[in-house]
N, C-alpha and C positions, 0 to 999 in steps of 0.2 A: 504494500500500500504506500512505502514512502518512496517507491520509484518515482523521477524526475520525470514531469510530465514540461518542463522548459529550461531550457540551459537562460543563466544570467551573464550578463556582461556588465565590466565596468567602466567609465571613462575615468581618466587620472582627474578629473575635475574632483567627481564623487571618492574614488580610492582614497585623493588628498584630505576632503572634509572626513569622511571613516576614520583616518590615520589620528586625527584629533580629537576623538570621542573619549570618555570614559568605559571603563570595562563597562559597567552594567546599560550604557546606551549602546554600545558593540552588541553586548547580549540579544539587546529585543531589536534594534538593523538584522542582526542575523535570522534571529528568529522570525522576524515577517520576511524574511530573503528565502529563509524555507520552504513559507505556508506558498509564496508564486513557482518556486521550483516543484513543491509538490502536490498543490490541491488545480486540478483543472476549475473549479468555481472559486473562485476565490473573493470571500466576502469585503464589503462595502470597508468593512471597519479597517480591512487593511490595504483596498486598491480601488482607486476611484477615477472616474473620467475625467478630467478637468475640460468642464463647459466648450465648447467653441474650439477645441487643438485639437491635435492628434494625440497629444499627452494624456498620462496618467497620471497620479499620482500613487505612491507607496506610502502610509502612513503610521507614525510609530509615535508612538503617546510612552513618555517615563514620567511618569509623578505629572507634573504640570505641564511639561515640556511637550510641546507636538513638533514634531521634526517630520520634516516631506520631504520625498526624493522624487524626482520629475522623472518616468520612468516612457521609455517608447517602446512598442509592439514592431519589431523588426521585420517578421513574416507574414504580418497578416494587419488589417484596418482594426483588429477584435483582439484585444487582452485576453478574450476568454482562447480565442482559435491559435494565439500564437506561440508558438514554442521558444521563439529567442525573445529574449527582453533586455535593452541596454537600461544599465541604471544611469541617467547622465549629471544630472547636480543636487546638492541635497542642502537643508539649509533650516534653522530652526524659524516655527513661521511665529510672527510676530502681530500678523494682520493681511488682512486679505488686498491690499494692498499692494504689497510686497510681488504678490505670483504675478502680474505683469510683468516685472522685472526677472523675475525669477524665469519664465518661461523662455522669454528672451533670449534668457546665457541658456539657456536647456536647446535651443534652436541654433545656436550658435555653434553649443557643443555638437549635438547630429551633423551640420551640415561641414564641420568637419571629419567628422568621423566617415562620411558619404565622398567627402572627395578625397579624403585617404585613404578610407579601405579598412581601416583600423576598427577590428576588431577583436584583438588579441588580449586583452584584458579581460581571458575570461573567468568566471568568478569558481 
């Protein structure tokens, strides 16, 4: 049952914000890194659409803290249908605000990754 139903990927944006985390926000990033590698349905509370993109979001709640990673469906228009998923920026959210901006560097990051080819960061 805990076979990988999607390979994750990372871009050095995301790896570099992970690198700076606390053990027990490491823990639960890993842990919702899991539930998208292993549950084909994957619940609201931990992957969501973000409005109007192609984006998703990944979302990971410690204590107070809500941290999102701006995540893309590689193979497919459908989070549910796709089997690769690049994790591209991540960033603790402050206000709704902010994901304008945020999505921005997440487009940024893809449309590098699109004319490099890079996808070697795999997780």
């Amino acid at each position: 049952m805990n076979e990988d139903v999607r390979e994750t990927f990372h871009s050095a944006e995301y790896d570099e914000y992970y690198a700076n985390l606390d053990a027990k926000t490491k823990a639960r990033y890993d842990y919702v890194e899991t539930i998208i590698k292993t549950q084909y349905v994957v619940n609201k509370k931990f992957v969501k659409n973000l409005e109007g993109t192609e984006f998703y979001e990944a979302r990971i709640s410690v204590g107070t803290n809500e941290h999102r990673t701006i995540v893309f469906a590689v193979d497919s228009v459908s989070f549910m249908e796709s089997k690769r998923v690049l994790f591209l920026n991540s960033f603790l959210k402050k206000d709704t605000k902010q994901y304008k901006g945020e999505i921005e560097t997440a487009r940024q990051i893809l449309n590098k990754y699109i004319q490099g080819g890079q996808e070697d960061d795999k997780a």
